[in-house]
BALOBA-1460 file (C-alpha; in Angstrom, 3 decimals):
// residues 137
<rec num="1" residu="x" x="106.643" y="80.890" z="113.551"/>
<rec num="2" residu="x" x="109.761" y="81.427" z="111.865"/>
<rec num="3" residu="x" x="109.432" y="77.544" z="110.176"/>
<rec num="4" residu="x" x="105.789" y="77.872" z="109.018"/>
<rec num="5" residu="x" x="104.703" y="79.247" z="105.909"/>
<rec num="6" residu="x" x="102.982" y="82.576" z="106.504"/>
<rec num="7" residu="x" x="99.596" y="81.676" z="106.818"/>
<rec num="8" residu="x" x="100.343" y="78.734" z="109.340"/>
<rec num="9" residu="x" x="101.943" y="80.704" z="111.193"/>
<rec num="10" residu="x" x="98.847" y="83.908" z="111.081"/>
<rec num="11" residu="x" x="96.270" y="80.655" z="111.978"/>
<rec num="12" residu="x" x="98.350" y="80.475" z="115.263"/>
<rec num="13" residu="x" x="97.641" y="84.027" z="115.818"/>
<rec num="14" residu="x" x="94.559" y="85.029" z="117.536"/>
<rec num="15" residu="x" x="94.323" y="88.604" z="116.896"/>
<rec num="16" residu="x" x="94.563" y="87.623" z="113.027"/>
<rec num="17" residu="x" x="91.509" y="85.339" z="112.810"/>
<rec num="18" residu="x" x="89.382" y="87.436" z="111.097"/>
<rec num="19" residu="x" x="92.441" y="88.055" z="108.396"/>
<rec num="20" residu="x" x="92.956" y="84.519" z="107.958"/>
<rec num="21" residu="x" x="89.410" y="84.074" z="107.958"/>
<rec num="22" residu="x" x="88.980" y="85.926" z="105.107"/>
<rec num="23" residu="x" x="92.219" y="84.142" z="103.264"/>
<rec num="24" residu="x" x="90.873" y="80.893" z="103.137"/>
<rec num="25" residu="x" x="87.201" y="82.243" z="102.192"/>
<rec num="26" residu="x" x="88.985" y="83.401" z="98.909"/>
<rec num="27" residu="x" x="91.209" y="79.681" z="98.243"/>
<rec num="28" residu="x" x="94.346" y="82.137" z="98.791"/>
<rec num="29" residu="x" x="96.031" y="80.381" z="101.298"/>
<rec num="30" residu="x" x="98.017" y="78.285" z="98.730"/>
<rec num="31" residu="x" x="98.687" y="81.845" z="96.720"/>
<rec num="32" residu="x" x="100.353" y="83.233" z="100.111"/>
<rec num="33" residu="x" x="102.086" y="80.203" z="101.389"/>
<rec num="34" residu="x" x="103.897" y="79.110" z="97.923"/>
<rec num="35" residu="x" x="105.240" y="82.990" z="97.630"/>
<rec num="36" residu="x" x="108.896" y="83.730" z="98.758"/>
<rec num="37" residu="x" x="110.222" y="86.385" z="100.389"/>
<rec num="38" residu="x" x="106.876" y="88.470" z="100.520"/>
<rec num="39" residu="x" x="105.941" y="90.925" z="103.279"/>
<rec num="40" residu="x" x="102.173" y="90.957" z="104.655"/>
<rec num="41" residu="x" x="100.735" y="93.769" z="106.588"/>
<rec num="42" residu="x" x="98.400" y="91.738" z="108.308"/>
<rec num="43" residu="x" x="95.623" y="93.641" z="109.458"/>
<rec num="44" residu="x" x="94.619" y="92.719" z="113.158"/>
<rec num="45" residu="x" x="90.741" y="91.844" z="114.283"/>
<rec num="46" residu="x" x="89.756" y="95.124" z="115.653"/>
<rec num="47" residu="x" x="90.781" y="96.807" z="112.284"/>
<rec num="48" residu="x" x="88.132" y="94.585" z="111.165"/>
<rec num="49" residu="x" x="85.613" y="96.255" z="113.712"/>
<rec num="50" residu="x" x="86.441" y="99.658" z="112.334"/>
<rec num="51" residu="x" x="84.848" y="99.242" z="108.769"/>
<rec num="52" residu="x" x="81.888" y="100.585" z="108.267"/>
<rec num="53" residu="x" x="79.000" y="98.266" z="108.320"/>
<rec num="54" residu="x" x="78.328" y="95.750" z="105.511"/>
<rec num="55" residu="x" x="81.856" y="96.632" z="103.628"/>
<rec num="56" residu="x" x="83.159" y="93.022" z="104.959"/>
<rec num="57" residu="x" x="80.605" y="91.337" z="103.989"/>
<rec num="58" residu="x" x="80.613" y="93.015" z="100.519"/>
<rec num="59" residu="x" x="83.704" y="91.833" z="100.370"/>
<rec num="60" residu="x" x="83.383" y="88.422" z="101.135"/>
<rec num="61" residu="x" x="80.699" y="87.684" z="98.562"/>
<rec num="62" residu="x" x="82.736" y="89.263" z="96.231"/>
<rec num="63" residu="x" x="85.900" y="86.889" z="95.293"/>
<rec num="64" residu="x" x="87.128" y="88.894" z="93.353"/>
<rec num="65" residu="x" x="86.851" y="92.192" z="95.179"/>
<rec num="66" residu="x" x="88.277" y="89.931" z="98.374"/>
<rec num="67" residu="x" x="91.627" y="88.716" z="96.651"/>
<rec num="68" residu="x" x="91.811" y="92.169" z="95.488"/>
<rec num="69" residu="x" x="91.672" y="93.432" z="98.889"/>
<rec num="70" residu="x" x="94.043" y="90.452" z="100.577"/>
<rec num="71" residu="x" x="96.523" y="91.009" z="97.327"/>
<rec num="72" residu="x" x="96.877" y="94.708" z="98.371"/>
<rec num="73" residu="x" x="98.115" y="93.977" z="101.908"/>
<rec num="74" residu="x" x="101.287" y="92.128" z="100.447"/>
<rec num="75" residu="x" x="104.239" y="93.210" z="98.468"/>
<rec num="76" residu="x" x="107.139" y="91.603" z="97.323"/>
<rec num="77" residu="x" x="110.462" y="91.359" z="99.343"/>
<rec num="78" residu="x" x="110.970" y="91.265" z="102.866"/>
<rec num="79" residu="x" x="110.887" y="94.475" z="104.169"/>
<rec num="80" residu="x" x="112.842" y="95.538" z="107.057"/>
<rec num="81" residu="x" x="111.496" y="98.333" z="109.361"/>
<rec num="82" residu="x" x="114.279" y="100.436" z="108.023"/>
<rec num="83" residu="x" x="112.558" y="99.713" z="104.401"/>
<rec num="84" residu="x" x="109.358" y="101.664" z="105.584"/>
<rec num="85" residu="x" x="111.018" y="104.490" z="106.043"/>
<rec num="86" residu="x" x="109.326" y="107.349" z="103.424"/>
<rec num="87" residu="x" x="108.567" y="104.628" z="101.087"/>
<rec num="88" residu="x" x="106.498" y="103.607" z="98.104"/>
<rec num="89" residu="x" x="105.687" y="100.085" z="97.636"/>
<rec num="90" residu="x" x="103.956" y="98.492" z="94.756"/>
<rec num="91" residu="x" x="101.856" y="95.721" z="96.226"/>
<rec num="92" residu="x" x="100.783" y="92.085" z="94.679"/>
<rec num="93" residu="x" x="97.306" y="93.720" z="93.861"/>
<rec num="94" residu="x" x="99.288" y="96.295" z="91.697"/>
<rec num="95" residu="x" x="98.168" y="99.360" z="94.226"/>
<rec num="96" residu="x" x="100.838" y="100.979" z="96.186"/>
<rec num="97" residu="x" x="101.495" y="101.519" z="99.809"/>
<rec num="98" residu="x" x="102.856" y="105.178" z="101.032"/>
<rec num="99" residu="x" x="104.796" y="103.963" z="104.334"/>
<rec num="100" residu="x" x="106.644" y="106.431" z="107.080"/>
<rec num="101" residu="x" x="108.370" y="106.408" z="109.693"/>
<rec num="102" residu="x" x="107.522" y="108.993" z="112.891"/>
<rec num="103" residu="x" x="108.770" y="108.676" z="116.548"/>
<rec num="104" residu="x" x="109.572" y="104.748" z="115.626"/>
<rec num="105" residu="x" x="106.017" y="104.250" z="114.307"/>
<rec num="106" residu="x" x="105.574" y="103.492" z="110.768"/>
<rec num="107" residu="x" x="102.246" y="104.457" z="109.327"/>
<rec num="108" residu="x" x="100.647" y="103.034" z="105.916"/>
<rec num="109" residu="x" x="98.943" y="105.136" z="103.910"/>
<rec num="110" residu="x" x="98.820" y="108.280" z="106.045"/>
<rec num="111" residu="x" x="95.818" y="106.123" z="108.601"/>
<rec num="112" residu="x" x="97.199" y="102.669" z="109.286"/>
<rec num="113" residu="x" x="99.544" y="102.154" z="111.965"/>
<rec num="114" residu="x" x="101.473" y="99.189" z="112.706"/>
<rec num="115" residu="x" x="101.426" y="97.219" z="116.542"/>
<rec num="116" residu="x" x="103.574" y="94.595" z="115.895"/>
<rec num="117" residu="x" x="106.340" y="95.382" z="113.387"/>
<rec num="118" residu="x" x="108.786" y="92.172" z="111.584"/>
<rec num="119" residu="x" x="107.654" y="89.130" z="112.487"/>
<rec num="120" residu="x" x="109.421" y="86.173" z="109.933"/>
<rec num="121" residu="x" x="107.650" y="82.977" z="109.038"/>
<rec num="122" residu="x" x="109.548" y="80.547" z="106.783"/>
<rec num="123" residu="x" x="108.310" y="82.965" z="103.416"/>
<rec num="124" residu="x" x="107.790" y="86.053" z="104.851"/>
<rec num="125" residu="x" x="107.486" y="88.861" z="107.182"/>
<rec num="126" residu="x" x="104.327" y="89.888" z="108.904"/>
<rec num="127" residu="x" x="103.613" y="93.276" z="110.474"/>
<rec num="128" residu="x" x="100.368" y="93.713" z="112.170"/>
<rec num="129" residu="x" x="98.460" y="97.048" z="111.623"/>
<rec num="130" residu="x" x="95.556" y="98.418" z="113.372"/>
<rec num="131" residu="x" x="93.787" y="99.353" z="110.182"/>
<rec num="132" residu="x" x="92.097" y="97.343" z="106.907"/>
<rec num="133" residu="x" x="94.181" y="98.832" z="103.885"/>
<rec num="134" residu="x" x="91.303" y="99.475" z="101.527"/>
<rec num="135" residu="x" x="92.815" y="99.553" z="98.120"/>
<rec num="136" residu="x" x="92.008" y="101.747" z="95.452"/>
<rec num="137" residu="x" x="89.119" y="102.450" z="93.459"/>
């Protein structure tokens, strides 16, 4: 993974096929690959499952609404777990993310948790999360 460009290396990933799914339904996959040094919390399939009914598909008519919702799971930098720590971070859809760090688990947002923390591609670093970050209003 670490020589692909992020979302080459999330199409190798099977729990991330819904994700990636919705990347390329938006034309963002050249938006995410051509950033540097970007972090994505890539939210995993099942986090998918949890939404309540219709909101995904709402979003996926909506391209707008959808590269507002994939814009708001990235941020700039390449953040370390140590980075997550009581943070704020501003993310590319101009929202911000509340991370913290508990027993070595790092929530988002107070609800989000991440499984798989720091994984680098060739242009960024991807932490999977068991929850779809639904920016706001």
């Amino acid at each position: 993974m670490a020589g692909q460009q992020v979302v080459a290396a999330m199409s190798g990933v099977p729990e991330l096929s819904s994700f990636v799914s919705a990347i390329n339904k938006a034309s963002y996959a050249a938006t995410f690959d051509s950033s540097r040094d970007i972090t994505v919390f890539a939210p995993v399939n099942s986090a998918f499952d949890k939404l309540p009914e219709g909101q995904l598909d709402k979003w996926l008519a909506d391209r707008e609404a959808l590269v507002g919702l994939l814009g708001y799971h990235v941020v700039q930098g390449r953040k370390t777990p140590a980075d997550l720590a009581d943070a704020t971070l501003t993310t590319k859809q101009t929202g911000s993310i509340t991370t913290k760090v508990t027993d070595d688990t790092i929530t988002l947002n107070g609800k989000a948790k991440v499984l798989c923390p720091n994984i680098q591609t060739a242009n960024a670093t991807i932490y999977l999360i068991d929850t779809v970050l639904q920016p706001p209003s």
